[in-house]
mmCIF file of the N, C-alpha and C atoms, coordinates in Angstrom:
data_MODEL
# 
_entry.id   MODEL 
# 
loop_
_atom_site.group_PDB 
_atom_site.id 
_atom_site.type_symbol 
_atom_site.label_atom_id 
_atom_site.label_alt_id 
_atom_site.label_comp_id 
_atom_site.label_asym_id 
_atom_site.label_entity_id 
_atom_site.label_seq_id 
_atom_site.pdbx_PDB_ins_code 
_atom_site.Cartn_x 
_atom_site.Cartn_y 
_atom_site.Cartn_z 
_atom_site.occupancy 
_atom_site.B_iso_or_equiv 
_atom_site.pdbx_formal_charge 
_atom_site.auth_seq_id 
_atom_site.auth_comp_id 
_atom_site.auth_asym_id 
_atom_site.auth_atom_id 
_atom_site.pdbx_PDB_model_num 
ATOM 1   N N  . UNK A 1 1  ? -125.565 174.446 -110.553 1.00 0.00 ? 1  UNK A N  1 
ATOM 2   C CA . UNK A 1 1  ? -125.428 174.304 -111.977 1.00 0.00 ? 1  UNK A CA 1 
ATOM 3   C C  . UNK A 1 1  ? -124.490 173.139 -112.255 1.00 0.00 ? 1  UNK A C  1 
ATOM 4   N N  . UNK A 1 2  ? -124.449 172.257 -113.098 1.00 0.00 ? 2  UNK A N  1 
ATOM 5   C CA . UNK A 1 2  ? -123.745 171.349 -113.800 1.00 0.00 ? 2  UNK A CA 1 
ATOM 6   C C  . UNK A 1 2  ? -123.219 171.894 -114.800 1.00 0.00 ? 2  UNK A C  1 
ATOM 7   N N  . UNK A 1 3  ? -121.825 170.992 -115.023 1.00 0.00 ? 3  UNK A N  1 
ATOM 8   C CA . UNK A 1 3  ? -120.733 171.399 -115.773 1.00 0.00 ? 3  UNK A CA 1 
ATOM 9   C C  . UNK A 1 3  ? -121.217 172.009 -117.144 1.00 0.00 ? 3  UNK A C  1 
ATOM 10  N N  . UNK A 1 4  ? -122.502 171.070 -117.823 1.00 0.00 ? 4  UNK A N  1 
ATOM 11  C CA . UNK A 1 4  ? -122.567 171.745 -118.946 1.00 0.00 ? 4  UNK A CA 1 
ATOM 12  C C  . UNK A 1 4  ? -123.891 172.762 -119.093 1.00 0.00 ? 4  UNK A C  1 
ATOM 13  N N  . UNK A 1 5  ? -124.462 172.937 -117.766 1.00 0.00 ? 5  UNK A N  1 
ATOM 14  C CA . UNK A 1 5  ? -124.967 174.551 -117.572 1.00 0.00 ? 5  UNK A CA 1 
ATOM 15  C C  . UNK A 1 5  ? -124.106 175.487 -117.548 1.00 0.00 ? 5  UNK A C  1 
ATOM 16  N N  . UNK A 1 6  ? -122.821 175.766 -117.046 1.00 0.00 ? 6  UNK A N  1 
ATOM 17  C CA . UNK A 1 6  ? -121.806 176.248 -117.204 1.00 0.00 ? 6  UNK A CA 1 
ATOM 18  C C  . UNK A 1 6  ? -121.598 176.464 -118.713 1.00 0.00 ? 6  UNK A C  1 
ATOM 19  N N  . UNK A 1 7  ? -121.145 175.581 -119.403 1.00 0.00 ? 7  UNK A N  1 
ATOM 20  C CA . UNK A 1 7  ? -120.796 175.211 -120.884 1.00 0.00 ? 7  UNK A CA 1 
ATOM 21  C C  . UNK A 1 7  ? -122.103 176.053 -121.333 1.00 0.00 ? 7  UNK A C  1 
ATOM 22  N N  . UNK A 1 8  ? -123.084 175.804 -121.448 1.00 0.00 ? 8  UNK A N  1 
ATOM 23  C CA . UNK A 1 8  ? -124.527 176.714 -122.116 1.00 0.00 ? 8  UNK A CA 1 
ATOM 24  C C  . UNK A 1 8  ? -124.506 177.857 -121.780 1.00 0.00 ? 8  UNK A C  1 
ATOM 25  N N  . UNK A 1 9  ? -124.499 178.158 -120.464 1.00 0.00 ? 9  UNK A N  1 
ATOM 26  C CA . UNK A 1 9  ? -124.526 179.537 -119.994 1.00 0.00 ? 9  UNK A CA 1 
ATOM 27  C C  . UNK A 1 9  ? -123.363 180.480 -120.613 1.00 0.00 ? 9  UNK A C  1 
ATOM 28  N N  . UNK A 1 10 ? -122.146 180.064 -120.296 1.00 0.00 ? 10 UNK A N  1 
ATOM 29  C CA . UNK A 1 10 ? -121.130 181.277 -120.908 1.00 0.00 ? 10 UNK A CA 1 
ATOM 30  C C  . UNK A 1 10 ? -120.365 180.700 -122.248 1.00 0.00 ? 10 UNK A C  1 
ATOM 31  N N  . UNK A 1 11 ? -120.854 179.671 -122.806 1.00 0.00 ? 11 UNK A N  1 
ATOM 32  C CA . UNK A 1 11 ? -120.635 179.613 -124.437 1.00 0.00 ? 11 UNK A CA 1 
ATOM 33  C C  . UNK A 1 11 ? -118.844 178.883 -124.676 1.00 0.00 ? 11 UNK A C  1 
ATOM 34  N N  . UNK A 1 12 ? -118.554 178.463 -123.622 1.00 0.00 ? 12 UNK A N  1 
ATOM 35  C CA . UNK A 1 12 ? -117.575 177.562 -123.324 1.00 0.00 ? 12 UNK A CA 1 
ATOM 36  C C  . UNK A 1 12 ? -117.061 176.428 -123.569 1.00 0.00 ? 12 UNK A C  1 
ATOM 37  N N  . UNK A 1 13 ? -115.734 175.955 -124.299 1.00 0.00 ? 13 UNK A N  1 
ATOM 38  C CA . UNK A 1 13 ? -115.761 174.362 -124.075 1.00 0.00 ? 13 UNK A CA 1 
ATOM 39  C C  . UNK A 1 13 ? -116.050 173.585 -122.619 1.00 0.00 ? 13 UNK A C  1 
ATOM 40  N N  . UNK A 1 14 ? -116.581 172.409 -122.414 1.00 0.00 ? 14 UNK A N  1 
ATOM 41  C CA . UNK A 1 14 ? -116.765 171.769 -121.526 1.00 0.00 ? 14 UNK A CA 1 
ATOM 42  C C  . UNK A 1 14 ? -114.930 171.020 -120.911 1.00 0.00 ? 14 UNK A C  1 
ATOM 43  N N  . UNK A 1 15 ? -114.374 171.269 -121.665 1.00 0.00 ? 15 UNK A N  1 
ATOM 44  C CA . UNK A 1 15 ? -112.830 170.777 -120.907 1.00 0.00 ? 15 UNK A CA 1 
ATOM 45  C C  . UNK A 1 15 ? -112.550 171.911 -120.393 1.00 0.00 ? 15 UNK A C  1 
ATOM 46  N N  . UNK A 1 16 ? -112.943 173.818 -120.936 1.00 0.00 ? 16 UNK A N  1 
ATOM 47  C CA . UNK A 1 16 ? -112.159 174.403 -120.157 1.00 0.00 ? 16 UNK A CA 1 
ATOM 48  C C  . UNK A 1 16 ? -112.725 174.688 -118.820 1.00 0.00 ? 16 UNK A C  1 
ATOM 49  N N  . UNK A 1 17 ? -114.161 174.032 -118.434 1.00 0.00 ? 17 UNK A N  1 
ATOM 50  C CA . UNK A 1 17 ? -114.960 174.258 -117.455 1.00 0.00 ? 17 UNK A CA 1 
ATOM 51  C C  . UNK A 1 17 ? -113.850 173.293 -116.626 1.00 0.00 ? 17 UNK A C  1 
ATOM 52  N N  . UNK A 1 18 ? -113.636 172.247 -117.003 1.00 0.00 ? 18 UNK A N  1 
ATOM 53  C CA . UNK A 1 18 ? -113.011 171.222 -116.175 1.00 0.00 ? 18 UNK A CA 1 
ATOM 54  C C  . UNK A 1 18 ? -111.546 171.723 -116.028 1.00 0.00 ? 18 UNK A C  1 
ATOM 55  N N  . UNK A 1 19 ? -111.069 172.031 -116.687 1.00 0.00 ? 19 UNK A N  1 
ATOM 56  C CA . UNK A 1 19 ? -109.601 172.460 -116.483 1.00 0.00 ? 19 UNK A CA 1 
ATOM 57  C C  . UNK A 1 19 ? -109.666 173.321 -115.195 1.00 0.00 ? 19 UNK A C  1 
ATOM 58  N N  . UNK A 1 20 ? -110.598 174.103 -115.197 1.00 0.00 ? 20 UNK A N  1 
ATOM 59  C CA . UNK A 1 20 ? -110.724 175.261 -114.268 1.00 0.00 ? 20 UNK A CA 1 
ATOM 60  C C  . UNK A 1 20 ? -111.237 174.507 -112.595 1.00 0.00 ? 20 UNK A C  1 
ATOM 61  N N  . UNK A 1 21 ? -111.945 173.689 -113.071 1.00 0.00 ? 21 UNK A N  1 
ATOM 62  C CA . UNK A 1 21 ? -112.362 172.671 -111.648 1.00 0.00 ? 21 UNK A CA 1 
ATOM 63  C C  . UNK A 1 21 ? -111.249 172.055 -111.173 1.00 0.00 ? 21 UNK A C  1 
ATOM 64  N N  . UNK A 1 22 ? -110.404 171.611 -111.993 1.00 0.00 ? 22 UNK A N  1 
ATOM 65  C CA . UNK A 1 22 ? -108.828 170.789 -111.440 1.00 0.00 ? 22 UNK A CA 1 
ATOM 66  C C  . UNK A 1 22 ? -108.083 171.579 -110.699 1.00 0.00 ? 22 UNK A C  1 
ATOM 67  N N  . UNK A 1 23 ? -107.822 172.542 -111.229 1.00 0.00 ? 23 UNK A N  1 
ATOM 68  C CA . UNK A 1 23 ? -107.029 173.853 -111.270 1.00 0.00 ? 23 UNK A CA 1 
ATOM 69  C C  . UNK A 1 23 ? -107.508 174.403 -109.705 1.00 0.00 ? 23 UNK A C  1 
ATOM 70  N N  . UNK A 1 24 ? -108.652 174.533 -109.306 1.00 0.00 ? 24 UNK A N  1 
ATOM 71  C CA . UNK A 1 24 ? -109.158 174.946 -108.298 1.00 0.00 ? 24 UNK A CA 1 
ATOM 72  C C  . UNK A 1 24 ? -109.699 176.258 -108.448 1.00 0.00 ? 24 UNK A C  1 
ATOM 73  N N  . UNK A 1 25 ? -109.389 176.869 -109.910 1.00 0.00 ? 25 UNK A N  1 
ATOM 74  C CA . UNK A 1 25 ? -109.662 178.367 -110.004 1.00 0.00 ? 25 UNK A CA 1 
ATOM 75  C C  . UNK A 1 25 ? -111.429 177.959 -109.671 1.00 0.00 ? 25 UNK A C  1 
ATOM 76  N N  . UNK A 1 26 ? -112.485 177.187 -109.963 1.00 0.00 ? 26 UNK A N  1 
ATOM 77  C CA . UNK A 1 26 ? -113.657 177.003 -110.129 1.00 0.00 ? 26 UNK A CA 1 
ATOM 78  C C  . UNK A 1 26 ? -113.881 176.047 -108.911 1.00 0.00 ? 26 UNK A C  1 
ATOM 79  N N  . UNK A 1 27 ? -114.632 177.323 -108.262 1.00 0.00 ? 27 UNK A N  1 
ATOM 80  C CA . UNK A 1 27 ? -115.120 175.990 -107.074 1.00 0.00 ? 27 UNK A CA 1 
ATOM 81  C C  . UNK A 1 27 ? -116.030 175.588 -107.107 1.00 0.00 ? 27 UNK A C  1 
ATOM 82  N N  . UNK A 1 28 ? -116.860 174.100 -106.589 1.00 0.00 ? 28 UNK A N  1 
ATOM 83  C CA . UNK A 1 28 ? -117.345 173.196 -106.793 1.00 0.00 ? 28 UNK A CA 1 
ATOM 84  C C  . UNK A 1 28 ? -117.780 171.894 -105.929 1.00 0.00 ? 28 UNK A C  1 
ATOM 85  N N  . UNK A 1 29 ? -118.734 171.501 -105.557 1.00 0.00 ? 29 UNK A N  1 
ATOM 86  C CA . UNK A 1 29 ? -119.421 170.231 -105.009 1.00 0.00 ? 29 UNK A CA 1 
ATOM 87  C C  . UNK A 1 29 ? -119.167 169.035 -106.418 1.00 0.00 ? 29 UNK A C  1 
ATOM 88  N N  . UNK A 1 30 ? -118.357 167.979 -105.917 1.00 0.00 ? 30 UNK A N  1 
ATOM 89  C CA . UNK A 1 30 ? -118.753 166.938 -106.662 1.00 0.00 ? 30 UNK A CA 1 
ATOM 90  C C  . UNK A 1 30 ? -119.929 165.942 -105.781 1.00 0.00 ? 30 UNK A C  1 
ATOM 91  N N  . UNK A 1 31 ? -120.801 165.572 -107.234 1.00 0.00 ? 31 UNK A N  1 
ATOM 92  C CA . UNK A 1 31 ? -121.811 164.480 -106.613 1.00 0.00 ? 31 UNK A CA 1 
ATOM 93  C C  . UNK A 1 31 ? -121.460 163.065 -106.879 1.00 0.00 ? 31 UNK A C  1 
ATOM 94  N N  . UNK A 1 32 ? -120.782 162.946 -107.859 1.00 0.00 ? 32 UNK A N  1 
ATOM 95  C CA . UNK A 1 32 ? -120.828 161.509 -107.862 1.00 0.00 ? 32 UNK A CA 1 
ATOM 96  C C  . UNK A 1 32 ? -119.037 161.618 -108.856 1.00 0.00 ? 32 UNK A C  1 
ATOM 97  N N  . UNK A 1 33 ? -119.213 160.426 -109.156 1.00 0.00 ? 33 UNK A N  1 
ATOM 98  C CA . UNK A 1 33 ? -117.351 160.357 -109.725 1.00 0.00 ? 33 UNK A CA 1 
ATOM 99  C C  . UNK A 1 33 ? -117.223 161.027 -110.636 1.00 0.00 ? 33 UNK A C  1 
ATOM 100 N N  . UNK A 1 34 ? -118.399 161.598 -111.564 1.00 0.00 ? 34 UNK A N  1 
ATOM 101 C CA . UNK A 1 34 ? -118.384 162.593 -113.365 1.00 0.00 ? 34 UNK A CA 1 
ATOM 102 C C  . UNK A 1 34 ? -119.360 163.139 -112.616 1.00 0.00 ? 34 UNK A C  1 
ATOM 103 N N  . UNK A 1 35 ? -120.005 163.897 -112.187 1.00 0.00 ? 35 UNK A N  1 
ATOM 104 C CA . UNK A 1 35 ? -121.223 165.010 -111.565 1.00 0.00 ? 35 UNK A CA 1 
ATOM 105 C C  . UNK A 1 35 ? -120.134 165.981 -110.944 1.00 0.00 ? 35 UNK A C  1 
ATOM 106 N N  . UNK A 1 36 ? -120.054 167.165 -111.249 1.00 0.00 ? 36 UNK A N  1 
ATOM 107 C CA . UNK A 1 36 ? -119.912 168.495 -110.255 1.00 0.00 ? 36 UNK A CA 1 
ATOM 108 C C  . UNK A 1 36 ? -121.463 169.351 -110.260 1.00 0.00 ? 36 UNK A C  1 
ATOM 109 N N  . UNK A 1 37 ? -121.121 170.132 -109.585 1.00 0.00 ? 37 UNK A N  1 
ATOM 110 C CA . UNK A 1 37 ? -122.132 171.100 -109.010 1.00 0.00 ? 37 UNK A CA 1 
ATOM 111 C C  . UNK A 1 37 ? -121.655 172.620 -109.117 1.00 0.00 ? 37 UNK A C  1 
ATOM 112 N N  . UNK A 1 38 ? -121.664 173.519 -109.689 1.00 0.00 ? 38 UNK A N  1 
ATOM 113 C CA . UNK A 1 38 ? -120.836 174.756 -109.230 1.00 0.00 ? 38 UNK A CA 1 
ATOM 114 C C  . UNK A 1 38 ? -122.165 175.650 -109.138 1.00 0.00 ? 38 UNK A C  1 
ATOM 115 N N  . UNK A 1 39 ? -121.701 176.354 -107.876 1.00 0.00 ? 39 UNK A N  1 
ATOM 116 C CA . UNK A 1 39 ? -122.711 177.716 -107.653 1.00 0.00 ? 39 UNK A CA 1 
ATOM 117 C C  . UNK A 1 39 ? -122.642 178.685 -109.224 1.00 0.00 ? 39 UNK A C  1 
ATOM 118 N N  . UNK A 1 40 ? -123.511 179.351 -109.147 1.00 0.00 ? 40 UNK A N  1 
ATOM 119 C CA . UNK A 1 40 ? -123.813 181.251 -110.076 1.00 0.00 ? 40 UNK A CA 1 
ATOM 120 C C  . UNK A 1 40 ? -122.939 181.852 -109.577 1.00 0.00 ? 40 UNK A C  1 
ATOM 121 N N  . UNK A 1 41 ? -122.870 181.867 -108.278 1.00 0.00 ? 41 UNK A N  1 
ATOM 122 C CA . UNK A 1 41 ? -121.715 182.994 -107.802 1.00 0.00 ? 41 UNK A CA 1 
ATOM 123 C C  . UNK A 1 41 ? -119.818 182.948 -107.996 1.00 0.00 ? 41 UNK A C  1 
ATOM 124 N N  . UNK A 1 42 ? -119.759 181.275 -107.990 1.00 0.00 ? 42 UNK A N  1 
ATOM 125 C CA . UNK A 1 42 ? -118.622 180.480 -108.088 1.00 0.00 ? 42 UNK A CA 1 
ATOM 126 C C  . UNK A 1 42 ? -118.349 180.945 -109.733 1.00 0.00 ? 42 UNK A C  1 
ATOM 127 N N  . UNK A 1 43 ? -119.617 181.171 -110.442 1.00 0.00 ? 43 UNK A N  1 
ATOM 128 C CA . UNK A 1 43 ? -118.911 181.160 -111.791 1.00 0.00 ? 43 UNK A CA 1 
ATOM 129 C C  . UNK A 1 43 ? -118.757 182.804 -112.320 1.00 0.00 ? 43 UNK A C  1 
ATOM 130 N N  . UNK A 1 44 ? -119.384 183.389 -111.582 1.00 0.00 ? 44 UNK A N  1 
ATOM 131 C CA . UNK A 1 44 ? -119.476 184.631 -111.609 1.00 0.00 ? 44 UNK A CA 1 
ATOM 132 C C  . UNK A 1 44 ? -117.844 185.212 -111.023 1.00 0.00 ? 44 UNK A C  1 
ATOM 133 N N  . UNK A 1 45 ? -117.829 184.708 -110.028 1.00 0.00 ? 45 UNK A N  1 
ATOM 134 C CA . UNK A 1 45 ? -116.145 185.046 -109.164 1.00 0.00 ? 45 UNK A CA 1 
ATOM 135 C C  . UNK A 1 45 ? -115.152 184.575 -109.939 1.00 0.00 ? 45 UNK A C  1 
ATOM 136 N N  . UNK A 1 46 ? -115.305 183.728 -110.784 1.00 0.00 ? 46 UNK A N  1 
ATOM 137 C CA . UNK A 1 46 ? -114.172 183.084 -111.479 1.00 0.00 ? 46 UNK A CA 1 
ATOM 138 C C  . UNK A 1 46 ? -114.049 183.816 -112.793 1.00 0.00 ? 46 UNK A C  1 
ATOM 139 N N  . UNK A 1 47 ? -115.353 184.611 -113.180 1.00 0.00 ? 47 UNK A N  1 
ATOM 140 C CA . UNK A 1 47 ? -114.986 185.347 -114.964 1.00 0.00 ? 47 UNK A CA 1 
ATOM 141 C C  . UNK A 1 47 ? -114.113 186.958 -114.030 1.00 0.00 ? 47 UNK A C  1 
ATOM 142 N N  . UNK A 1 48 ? -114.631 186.960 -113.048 1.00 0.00 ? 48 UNK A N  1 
ATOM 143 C CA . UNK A 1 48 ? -113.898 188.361 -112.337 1.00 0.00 ? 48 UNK A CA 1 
ATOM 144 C C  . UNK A 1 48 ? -112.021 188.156 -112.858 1.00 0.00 ? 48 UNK A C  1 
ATOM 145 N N  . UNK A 1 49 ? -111.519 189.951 -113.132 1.00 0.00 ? 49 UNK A N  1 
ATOM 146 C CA . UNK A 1 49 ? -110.165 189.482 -113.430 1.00 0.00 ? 49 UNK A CA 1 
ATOM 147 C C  . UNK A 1 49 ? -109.657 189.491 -112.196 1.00 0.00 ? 49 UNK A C  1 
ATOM 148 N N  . UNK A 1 50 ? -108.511 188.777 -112.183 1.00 0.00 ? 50 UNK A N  1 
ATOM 149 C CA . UNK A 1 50 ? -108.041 189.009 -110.771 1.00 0.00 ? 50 UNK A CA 1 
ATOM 150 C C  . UNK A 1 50 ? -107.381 189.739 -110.717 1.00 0.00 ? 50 UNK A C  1 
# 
């Protein structure tokens, strides 16, 4: 999924997707210098509370 499948899917700003990619809470494949990649499961593990 791309950042703003993320953003569509759970109804999100697109900075807090990124905040969360910096942060490391959201893990992630980058493809190119602005492209990430995040798994279903990656985003699924990350709405989990901790």
């Amino acid at each position: 999924m791309t950042v703003a499948d993320v953003v569509r899917w759970l109804g999100i700003s697109r900075d807090a997707v990124y905040d969360a990619i910096q942060t490391g809470d959201l893990p992630c494949r980058k493809l190119t210098r602005r492209q990430y990649l995040v798994t279903p499961q990656a985003v699924m593990a990350w709405l989990e509370p901790k």
